[in-house]
DSSP file (Angstrom, degrees, kcal/mol; ACC not computed):
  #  RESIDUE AA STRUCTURE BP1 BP2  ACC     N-H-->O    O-->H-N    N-H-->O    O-->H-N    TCO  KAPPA ALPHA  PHI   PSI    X-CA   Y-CA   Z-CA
    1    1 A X    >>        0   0    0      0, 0.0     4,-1.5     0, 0.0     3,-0.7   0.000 360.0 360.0 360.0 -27.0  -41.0   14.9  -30.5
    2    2 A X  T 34  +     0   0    0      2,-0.2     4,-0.5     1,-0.2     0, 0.0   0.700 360.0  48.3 -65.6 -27.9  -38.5   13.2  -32.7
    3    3 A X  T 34 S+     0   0    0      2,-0.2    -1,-0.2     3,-0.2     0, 0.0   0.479 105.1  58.9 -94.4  -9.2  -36.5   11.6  -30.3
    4    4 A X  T <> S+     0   0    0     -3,-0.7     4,-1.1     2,-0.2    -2,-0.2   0.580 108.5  47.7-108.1 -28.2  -39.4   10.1  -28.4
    5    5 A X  H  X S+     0   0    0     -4,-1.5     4,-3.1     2,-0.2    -2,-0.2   0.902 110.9  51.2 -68.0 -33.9  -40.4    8.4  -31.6
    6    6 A X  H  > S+     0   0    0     -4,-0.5     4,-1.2     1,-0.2    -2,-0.2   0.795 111.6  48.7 -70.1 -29.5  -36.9    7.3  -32.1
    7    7 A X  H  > S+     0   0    0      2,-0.2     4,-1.4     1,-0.2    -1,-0.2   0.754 111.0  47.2 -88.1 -31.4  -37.0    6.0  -28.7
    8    8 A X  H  X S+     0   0    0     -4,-1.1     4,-2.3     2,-0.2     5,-0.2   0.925 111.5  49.3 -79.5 -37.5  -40.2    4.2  -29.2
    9    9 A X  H  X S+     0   0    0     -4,-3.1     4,-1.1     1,-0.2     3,-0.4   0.978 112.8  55.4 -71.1 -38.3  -39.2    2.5  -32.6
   10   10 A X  H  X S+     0   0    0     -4,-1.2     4,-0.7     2,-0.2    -1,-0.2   0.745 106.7  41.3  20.4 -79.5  -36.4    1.6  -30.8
   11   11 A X  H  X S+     0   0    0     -4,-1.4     4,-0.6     1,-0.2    -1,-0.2   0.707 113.4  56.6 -76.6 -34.4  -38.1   -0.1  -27.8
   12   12 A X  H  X S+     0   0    0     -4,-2.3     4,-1.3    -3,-0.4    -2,-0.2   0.728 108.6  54.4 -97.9  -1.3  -40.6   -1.9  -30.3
   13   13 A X  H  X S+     0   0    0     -4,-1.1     4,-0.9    -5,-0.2    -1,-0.2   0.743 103.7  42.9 -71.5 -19.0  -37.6   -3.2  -32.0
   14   14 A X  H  X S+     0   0    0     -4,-0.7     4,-0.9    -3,-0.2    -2,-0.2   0.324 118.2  56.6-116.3 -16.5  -35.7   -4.9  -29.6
   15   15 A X  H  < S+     0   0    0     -4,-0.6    -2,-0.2    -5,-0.1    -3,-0.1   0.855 104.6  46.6 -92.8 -22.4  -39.1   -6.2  -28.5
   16   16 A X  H >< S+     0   0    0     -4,-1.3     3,-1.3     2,-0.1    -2,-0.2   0.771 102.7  63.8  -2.9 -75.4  -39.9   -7.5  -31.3
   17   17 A X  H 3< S+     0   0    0     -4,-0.9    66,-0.2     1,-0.3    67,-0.2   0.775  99.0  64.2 -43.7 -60.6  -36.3   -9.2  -31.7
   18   18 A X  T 3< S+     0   0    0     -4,-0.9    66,-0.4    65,-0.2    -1,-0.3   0.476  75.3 112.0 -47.8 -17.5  -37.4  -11.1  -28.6
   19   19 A X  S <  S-     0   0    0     -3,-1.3    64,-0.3    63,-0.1     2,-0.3  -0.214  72.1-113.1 -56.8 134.4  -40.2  -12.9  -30.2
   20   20 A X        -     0   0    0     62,-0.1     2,-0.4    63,-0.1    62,-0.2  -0.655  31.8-151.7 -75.7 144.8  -39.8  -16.7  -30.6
   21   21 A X  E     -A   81   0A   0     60,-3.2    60,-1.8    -2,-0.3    43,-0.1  -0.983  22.3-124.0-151.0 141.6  -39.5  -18.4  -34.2
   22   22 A X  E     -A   80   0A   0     -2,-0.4     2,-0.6    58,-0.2    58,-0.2  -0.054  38.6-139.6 -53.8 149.4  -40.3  -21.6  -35.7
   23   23 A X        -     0   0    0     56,-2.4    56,-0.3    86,-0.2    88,-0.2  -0.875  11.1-127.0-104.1 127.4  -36.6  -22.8  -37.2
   24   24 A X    >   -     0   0    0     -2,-0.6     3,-1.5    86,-0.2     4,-0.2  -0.572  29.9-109.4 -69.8 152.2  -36.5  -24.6  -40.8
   25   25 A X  T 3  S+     0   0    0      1,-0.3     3,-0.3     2,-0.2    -1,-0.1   0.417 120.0  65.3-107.3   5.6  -34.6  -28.0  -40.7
   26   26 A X  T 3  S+     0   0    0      1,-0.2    -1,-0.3    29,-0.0     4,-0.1   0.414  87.0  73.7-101.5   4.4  -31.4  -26.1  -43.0
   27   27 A X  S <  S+     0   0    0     -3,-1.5    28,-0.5     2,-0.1    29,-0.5   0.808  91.0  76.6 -74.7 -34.0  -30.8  -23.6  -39.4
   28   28 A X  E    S-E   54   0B   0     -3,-0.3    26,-0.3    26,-0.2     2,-0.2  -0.131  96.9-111.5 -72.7 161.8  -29.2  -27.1  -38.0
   29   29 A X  E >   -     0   0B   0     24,-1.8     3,-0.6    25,-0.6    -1,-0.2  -0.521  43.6 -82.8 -90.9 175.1  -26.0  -28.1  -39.0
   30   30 A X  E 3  S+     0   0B   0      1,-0.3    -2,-0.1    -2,-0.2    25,-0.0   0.724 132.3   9.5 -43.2 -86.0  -25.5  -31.3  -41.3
   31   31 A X  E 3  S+     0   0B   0      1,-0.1     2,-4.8    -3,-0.1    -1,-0.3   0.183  98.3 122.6 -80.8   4.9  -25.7  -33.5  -38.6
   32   32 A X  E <   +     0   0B   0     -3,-0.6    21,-0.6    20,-0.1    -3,-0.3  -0.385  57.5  76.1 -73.4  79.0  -26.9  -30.9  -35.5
   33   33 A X  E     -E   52   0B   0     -2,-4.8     2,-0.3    19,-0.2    19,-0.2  -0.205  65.2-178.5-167.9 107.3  -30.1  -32.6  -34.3
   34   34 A X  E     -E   51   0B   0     17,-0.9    17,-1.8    -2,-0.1     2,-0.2  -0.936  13.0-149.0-116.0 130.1  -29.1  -35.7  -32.2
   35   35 A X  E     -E   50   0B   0     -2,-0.3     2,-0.3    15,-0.2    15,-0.2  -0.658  10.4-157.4-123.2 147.0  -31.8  -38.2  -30.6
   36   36 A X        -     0   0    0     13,-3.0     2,-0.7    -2,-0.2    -1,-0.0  -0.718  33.4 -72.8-110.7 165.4  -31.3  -40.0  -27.4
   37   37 A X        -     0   0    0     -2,-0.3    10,-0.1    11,-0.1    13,-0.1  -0.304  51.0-120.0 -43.7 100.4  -32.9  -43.2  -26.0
   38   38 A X        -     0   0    0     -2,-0.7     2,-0.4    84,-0.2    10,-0.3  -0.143  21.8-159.4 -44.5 148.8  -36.5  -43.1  -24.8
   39   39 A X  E     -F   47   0C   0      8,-1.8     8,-1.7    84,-0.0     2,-0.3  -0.971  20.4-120.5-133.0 172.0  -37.5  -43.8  -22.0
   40   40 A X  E     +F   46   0C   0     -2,-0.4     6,-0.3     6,-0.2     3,-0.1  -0.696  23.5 175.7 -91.6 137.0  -40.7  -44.8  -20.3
   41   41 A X  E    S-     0   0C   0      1,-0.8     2,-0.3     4,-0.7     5,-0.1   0.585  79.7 -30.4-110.2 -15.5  -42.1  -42.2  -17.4
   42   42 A X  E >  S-F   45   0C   0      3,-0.6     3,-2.3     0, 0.0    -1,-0.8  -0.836 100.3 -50.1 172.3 170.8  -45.3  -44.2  -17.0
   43   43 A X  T 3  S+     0   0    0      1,-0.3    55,-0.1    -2,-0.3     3,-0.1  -0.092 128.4   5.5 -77.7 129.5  -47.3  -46.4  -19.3
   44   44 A X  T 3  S+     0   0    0      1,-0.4    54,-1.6    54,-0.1    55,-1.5   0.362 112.0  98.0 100.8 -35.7  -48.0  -44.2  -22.6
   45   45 A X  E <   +F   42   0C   0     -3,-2.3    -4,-0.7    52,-0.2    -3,-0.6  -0.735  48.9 161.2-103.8 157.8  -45.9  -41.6  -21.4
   46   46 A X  E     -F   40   0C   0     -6,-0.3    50,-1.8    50,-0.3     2,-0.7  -0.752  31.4-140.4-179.3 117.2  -42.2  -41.7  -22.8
   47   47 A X  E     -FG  39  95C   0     -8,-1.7    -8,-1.8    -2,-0.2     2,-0.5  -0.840   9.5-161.0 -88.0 135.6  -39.3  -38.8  -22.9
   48   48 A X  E     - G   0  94C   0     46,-2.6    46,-4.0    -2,-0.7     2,-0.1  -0.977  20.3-143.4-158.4  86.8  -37.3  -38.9  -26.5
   49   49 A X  E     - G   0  93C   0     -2,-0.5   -13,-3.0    44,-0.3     2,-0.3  -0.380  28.4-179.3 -72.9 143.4  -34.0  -36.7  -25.2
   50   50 A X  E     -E   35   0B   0     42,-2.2   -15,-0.2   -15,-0.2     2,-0.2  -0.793  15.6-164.6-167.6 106.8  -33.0  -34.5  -28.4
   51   51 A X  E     -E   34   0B   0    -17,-1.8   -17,-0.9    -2,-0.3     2,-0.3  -0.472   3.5-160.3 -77.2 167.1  -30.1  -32.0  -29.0
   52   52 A X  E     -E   33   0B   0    -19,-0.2     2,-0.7    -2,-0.2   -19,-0.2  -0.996   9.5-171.6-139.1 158.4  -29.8  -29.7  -31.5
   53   53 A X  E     -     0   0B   0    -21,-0.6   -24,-1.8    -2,-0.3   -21,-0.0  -0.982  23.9-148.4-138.3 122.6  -26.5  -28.2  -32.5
   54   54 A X  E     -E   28   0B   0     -2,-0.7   -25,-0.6   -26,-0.3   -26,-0.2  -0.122  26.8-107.0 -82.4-162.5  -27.3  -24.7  -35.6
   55   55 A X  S    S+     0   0    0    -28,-0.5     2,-0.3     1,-0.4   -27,-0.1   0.272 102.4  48.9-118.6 -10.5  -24.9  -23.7  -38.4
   56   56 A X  S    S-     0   0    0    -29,-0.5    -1,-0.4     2,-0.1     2,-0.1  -0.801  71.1-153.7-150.8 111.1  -23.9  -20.8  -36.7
   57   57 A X        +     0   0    0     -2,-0.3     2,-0.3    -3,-0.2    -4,-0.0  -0.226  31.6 134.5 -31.3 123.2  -22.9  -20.3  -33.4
   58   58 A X    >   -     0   0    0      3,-0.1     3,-0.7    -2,-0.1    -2,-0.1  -0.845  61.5-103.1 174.5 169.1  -23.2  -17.1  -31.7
   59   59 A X  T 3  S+     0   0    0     -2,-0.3    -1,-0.0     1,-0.3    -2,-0.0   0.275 103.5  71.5 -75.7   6.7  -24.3  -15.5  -28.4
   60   60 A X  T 3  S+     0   0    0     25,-0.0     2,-0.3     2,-0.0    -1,-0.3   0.450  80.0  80.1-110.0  23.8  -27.7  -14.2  -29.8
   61   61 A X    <   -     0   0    0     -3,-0.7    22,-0.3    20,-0.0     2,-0.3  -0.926  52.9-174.9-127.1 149.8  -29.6  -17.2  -30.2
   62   62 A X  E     -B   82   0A   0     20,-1.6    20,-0.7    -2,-0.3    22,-0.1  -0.597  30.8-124.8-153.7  95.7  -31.4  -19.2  -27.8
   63   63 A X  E     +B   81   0A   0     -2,-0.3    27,-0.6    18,-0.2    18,-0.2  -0.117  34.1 172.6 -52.0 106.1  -33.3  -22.5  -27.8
   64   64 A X  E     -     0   0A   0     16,-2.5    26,-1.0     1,-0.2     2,-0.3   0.964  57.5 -33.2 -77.7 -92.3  -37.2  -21.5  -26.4
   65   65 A X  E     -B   80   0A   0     15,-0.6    15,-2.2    24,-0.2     2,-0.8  -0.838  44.0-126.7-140.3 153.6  -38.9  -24.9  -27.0
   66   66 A X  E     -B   79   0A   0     -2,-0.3     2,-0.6    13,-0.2    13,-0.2  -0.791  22.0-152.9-125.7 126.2  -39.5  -27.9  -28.9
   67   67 A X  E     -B   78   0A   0     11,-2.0    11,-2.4    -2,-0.8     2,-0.4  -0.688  12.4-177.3 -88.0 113.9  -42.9  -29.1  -30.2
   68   68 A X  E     +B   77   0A   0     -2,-0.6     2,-0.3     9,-0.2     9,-0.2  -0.984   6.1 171.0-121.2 128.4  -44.0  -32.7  -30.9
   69   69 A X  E     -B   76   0A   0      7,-1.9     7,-1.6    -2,-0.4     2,-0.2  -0.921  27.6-129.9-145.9 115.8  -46.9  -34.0  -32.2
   70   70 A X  E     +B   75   0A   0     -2,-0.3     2,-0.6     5,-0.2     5,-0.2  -0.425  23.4 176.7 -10.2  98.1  -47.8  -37.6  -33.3
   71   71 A X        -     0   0    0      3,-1.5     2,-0.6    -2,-0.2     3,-0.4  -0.643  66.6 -55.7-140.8  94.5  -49.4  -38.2  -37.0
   72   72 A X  S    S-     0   0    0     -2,-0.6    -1,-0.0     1,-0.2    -2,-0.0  -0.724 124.6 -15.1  79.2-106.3  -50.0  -41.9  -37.8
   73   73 A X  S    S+     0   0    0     -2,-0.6    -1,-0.2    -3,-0.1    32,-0.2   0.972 120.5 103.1 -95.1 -59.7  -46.4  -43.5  -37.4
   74   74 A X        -     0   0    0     -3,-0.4    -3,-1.5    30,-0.2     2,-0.4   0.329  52.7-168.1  25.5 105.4  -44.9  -40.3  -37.4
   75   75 A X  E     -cB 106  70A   0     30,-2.3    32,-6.8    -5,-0.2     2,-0.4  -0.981  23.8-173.2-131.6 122.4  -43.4  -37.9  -34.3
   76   76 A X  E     - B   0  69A   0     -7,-1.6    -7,-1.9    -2,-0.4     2,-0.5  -0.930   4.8-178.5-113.2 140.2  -42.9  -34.5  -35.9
   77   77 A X  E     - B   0  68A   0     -2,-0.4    32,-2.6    -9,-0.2     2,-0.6  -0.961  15.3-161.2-139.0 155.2  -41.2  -31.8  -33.9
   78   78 A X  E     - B   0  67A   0    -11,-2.4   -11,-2.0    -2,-0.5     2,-0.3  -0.977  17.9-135.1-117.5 132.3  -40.4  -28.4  -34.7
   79   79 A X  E     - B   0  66A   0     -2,-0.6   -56,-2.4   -56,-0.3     2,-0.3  -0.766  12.2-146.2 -80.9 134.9  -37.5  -26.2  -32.6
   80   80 A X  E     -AB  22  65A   0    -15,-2.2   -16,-2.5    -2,-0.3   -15,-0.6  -0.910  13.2-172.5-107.9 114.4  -38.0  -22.6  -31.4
   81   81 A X  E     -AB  21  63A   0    -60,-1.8   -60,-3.2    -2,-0.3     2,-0.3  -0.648   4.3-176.1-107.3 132.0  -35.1  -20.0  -31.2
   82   82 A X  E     - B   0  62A   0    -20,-0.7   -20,-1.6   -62,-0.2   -64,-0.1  -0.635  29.5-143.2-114.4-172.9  -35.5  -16.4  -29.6
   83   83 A X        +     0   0    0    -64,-0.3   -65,-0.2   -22,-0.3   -64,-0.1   0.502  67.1 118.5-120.1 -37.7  -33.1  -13.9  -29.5
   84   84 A X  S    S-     0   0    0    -66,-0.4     2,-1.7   -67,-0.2    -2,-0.2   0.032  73.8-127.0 -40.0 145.4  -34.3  -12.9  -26.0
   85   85 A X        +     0   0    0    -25,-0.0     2,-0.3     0, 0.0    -1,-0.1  -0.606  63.9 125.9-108.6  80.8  -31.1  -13.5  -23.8
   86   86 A X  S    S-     0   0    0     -2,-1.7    -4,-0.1     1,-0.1     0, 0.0  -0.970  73.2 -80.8-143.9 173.0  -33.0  -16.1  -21.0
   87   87 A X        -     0   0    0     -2,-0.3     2,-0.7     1,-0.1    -1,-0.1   0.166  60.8-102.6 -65.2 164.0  -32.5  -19.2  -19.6
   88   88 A X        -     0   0    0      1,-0.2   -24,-0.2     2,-0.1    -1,-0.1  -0.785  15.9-153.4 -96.0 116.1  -34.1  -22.0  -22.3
   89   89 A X        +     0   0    0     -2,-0.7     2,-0.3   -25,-0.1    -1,-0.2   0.705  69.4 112.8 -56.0 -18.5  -37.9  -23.7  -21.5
   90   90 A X        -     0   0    0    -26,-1.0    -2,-0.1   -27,-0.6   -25,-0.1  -0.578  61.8-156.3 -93.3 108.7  -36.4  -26.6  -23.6
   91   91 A X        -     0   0    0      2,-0.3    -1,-0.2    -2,-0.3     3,-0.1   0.678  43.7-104.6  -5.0 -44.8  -35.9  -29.6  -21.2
   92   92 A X  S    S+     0   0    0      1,-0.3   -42,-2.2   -42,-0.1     2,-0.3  -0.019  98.4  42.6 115.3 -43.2  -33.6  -31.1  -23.0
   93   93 A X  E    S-G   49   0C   0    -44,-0.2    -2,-0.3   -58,-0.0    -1,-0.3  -0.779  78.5-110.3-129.2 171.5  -36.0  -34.0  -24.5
   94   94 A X  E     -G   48   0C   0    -46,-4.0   -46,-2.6    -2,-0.3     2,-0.6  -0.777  29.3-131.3-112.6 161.1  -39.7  -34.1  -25.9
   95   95 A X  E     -G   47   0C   0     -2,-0.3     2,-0.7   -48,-0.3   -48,-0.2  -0.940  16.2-162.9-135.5 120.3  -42.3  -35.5  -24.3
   96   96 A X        -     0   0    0    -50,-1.8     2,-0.4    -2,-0.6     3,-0.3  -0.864  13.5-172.1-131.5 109.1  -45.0  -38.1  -25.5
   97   97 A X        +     0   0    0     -2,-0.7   -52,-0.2   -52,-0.2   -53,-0.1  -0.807  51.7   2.4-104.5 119.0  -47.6  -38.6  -24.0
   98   98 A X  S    S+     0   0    0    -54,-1.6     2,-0.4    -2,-0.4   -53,-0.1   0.638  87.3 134.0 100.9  -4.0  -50.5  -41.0  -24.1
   99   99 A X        -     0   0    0    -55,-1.5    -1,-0.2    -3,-0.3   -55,-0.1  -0.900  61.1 -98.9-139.3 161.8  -49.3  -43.1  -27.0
  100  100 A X        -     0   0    0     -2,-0.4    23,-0.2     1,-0.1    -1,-0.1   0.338  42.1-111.9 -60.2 163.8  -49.0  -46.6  -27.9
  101  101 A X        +     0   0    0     23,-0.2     2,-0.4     1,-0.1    23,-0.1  -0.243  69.6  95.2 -69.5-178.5  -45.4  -48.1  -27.5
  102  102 A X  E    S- D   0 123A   0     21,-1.5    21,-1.0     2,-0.0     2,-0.4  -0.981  76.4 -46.5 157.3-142.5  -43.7  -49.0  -31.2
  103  103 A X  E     + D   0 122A   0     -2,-0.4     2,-0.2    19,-0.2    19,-0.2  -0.966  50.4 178.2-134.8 135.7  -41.5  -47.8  -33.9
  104  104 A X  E     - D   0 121A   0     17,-1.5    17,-1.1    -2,-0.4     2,-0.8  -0.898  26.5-134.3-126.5 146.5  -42.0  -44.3  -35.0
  105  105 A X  E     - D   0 120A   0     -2,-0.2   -30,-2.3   -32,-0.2     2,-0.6  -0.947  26.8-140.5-115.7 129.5  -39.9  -42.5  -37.8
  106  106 A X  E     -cD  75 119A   0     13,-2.1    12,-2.6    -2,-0.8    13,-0.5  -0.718  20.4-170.2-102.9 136.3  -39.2  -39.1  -36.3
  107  107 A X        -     0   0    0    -32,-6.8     2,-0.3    -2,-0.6    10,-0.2  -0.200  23.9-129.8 -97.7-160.8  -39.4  -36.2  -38.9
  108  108 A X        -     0   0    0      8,-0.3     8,-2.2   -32,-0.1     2,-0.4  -0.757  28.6-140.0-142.6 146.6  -38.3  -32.6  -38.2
  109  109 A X        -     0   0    0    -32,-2.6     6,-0.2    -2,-0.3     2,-0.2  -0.962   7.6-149.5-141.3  98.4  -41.6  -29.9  -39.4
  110  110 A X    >   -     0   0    0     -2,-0.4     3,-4.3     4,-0.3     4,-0.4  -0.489  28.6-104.1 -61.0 142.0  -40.4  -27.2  -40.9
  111  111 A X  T 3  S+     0   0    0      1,-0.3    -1,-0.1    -2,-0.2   -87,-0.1   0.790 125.8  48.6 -39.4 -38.3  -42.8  -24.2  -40.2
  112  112 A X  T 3  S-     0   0    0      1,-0.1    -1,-0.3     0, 0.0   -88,-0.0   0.423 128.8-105.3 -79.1  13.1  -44.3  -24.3  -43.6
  113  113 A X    <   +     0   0    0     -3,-4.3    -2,-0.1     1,-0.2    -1,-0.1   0.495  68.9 139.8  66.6  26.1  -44.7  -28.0  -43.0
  114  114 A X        -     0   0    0     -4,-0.4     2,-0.3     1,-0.0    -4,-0.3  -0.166  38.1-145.0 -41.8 165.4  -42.2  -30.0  -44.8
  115  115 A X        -     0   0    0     -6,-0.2     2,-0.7    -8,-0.1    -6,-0.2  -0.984  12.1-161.5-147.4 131.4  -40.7  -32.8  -43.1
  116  116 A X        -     0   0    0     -8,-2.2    -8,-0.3    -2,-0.3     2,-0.1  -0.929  30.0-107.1-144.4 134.3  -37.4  -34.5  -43.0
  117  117 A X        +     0   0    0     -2,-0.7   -10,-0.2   -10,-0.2     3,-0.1  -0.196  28.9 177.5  -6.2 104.1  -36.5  -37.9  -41.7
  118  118 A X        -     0   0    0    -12,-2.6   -11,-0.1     1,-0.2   -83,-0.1   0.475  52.4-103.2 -59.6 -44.0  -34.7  -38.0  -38.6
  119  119 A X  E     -D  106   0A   0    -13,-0.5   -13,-2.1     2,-0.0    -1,-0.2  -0.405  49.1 -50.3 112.7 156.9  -34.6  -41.6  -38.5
  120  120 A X  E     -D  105   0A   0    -15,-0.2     2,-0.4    -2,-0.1   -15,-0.2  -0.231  42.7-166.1 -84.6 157.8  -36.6  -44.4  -36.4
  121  121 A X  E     -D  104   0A   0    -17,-1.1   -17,-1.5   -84,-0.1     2,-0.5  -0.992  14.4-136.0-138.9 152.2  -37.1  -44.3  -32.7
  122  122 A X  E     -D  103   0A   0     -2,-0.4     2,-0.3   -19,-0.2   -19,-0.2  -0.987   5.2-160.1-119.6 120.5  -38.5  -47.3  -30.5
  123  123 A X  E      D  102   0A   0    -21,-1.0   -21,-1.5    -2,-0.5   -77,-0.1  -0.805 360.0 360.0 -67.2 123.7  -41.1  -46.5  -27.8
  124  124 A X              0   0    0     -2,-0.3   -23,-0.2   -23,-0.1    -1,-0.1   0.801 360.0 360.0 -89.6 360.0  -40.5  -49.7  -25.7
C-alpha cells in the first residue's frame, strides 16, 4: 500500500508541474520582451508580433500563451509558461481584434495586476 501512494503522489506531481502559469514582468530579462510591427489582417483586426526572452534559460520552461486585452488606451498582455515539455500555442504575436486604429501604450500585467510600460505601439 505504500508504494502505490508513492506512486500516486508521484503521478499528481509531475501533473501538477504541467499546469500553466501567469509570469510576473521580473521572469523576463532586462530587456527580454521585444515588440514587432503591426500589422493590419482586416479592418479592426491587427497582429502585434512579440518575443519574449526569461532570465534563465533552461530546457524546462515553455511559452503556452499570451493574453491581451484592451483597457482605454492601454493593450495589456500577460505570458504563460508551463513546464509541460510540448510544442508552444503562442503564435508568435497577439492578436487584436475589433479595435479602433491609433496609438496604444502596451503594458505587461503582472498576475496580481501591476503593469509595466512596454512602450507605444501604432495600430495604423
Amino acid at each position: 500500500m505504500k508504494h502505490v501512494m508513492k506512486i500516486i503522489l508521484l503521478i499528481s506531481a509531475f501533473t501538477i508541474s504541467g499546469y500553466s502559469d501567469e509570469k510576473s514582468r521580473d521572469f523576463f530579462a532586462a530587456s527580454g520582451i521585444t515588440i514587432g510591427a503591426p500589422a493590419t489582417t482586416q479592418p479592426g483586426s491587427y497582429k502585434i508580433p512579440m518575443e519574449f526572452e526569461t532570465k534563465i534559460m533552461h530546457s524546462g520552461q515553455w511559452i503556452d500563451t499570451v493574453s491581451a486585452k484592451v483597457s482605454g488606451s492601454d493593450i495589456l498582455v500577460t505570458a504563460t509558461f508551463t513546464s509541460e515539455n510540448r510544442k508552444s500555442r503562442y503564435p508568435g504575436y497577439v492578436e487584436m481584434k475589433g479595435i479602433p486604429a491609433g496609438t496604444y501604450t502596451l503594458k505587461y500585467q503582472d498576475p496580481d495586476g501591476k503593469t509595466h510600460p512596454m512602450g507605444s505601439v501604432v495600430l495604423p
